[in-house]
N, C-alpha and C positions, 0 to 999 in steps of 0.2 A: 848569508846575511842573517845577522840576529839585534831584533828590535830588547834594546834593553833599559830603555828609558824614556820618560813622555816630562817635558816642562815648557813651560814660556806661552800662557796663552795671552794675546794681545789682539785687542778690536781697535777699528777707526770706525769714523760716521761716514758710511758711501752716498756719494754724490753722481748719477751717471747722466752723462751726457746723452743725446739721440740716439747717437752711432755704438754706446756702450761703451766707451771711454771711461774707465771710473777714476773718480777725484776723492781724496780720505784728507779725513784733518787732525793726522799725527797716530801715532800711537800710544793708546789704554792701555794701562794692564787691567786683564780680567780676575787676578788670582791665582794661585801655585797651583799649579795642576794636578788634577786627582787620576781623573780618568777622562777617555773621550772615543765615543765612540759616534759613526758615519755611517748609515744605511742609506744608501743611494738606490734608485726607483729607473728602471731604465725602459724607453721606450721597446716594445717588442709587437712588429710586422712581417710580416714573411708571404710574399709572395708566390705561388706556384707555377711556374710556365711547363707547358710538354713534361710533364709528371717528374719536376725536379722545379727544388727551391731555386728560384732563377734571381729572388733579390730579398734583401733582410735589413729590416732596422731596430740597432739595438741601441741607440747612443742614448747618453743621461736626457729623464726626461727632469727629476728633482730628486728631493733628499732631505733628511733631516740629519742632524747634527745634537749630540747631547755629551755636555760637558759638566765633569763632575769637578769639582773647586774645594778651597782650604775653607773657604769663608762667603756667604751672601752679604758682601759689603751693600752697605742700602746704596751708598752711592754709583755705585757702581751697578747694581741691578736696577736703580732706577734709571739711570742714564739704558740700560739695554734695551727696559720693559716702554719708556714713555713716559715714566710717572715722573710726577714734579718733588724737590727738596727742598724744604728749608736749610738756610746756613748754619741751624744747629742739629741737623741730620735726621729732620720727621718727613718719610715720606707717606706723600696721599695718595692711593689709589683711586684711578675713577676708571669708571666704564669706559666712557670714552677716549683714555691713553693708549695713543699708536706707538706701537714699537718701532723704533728705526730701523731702517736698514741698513747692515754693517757688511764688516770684513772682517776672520776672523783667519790668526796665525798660532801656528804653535809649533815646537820643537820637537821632531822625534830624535832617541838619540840610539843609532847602531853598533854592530860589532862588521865589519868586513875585511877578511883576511887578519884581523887580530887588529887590526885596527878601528880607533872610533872616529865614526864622523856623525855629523850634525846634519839630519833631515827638516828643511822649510816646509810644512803644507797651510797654505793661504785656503780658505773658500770665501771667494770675492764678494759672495753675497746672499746674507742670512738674516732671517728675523724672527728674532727668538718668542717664547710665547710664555704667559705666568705658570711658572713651576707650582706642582702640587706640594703639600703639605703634609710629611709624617714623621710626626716626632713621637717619642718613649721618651719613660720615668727611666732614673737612676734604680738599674737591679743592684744585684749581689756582686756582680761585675761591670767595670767600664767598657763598654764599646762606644768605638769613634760614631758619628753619623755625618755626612757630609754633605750637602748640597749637590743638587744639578739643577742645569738649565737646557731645555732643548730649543732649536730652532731648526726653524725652514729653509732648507739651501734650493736658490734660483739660480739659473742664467743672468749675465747680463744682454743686454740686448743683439752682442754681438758674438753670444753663443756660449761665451767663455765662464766657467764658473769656479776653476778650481787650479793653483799653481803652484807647483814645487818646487828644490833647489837641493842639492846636500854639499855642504859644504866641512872643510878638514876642522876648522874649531868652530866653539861655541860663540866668540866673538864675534865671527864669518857671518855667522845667521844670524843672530840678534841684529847685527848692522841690515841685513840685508832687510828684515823686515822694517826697522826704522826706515827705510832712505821708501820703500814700499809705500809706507805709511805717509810720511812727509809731504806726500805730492799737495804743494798748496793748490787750494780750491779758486779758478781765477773767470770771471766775466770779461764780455766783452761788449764794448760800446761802439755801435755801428752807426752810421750817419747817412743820412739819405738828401740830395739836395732836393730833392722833392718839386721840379720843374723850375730848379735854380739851373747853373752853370758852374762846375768845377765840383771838387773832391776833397773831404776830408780823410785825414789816415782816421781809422778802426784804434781804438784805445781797448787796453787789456788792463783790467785791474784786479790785485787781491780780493777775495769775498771780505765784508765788512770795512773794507779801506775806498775813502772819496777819491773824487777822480774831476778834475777841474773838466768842464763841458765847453767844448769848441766854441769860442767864439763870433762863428760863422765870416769873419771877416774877408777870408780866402773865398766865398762864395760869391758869384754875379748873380745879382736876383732881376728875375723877368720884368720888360719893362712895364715902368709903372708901378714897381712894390719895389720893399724895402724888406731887408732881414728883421724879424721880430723876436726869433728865439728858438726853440723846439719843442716837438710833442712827439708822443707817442705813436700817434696814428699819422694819416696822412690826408685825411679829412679835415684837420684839426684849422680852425679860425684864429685861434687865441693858443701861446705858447703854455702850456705844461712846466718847462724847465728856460730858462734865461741861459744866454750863450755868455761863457764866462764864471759860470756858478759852480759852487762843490754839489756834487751829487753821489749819493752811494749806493750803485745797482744792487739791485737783490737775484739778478739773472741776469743772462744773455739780453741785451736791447738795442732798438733800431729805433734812431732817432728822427724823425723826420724836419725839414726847417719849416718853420711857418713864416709867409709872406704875408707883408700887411699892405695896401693900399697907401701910396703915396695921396700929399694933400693932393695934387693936380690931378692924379686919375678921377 
């Protein structure tokens, strides 16, 4: 096997659930790839029992990640670093700008058996950091000087940090990372009858997309109260959200109902 070509770097915005489930919303291109290079950091433990290594830990503990690029598109490095743009392409750095945390893919391309094929490597989850600065004058001769970026390669919570794939063309992989990337980001809307009677279904909605909110009418409310609406908590007196209302989660949420006091109680 002989590695004879590096292209196609593409990030998404990661989104991970408790369990490390991660969610991305499409894919970025980063820029034509220059170079990239992966130092990984790995745990090392060794145990000695009756004067022999009886147990050892070597698996990733992290890593960094430095990608060299055709161009520091602003938009595109501010969308990595945190920093905000204007729609005519000024960006402001502040101290306070969080990096997000991404996904980042890229294409190796091989020789095996005289044949070529197309290497996927994902690392599911990075956060790149403000690249230093060195630039030269125009000498006697042109030399190229290119950009890089490095970041911080983590676990996600469920261990997993890093996935590959090789596939017969280039089409193969480019696809594969799109459908990868695609996975829509989705909420979900839980309802609690909250010392009612009966059940509502669980509503799953696109991130940024409303979602009409149960009208509680499938509920028997305890005697003496009447359906009011819903809140958030289960304390709650007075309803937060109106059953029947568009509402647009911003997470995961458990809706509680709120009962009101009938006139005769």
């Amino acid at each position: 096997m002989a590695l004879i070509g590096l292209n196609n770097f593409w990030y998404s915005h990661l989104t991970e659930a408790q369990d490390g489930t991660p969610s991305f919303d499409g894919a970025h291109n980063l820029g034509k790839a220059v170079s990239c290079s992966v130092s990984i950091t790995n745990n090392s433990a060794e145990l000695y029992a009756d004067d022999a290594l009886a147990e050892s830990d070597t698996s990733f503990q992290s890593g960094t990640v430095t990608l060299g690029v055709d161009d520091d598109r602003e938009a595109t490095f501010a969308d990595l670093l945190g920093h905000s743009i204007t729609a005519e392409g000024e960006v402001t750095y502040n101290t306070n700008d969080v990096a997000p945390w991404v996904a980042v893919a890229r294409i190796l391309v091989k020789m095996v058996n005289n044949v070529r094929l197309y290497k996927v490597k994902v690392l599911y989850k990075v956060k790149f950091a403000e690249p230093s600065e060195d630039e030269n004058t125009k000498g006697e001769t042109v030399e190229f000087s290119t950009p890089s970026i490095e970041g911080k390669i983590a676990q996600l919570a469920n261990g997993d940090w890093k996935t590959a794939k090789t596939f017969s063309t280039k089409a193969e992989a480019l696809a594969f990372i799109q459908s990868l990337f695609s996975s829509a980001l989705t909420y979900k809307v839980v309802y609690d009858a909250n010392g009612g009677t009966g059940t509502v279904s669980d509503q799953t909605v696109n991130a940024g997309s409303p979602v009409t909110i149960d009208s509680g009418s499938g509920l028997t409310a305890p005697e003496g109260y009447e359906f009011a609406g819903w809140a958030t908590t289960s304390y709650a007196t007075t309803p937060t959200i109106a059953g029947g209302a568009s509402y647009t989660p911003t997470g995961d949420i458990t809706l509680f109902a709120v009962w009101a006091a009938t006139s005769s109680t």
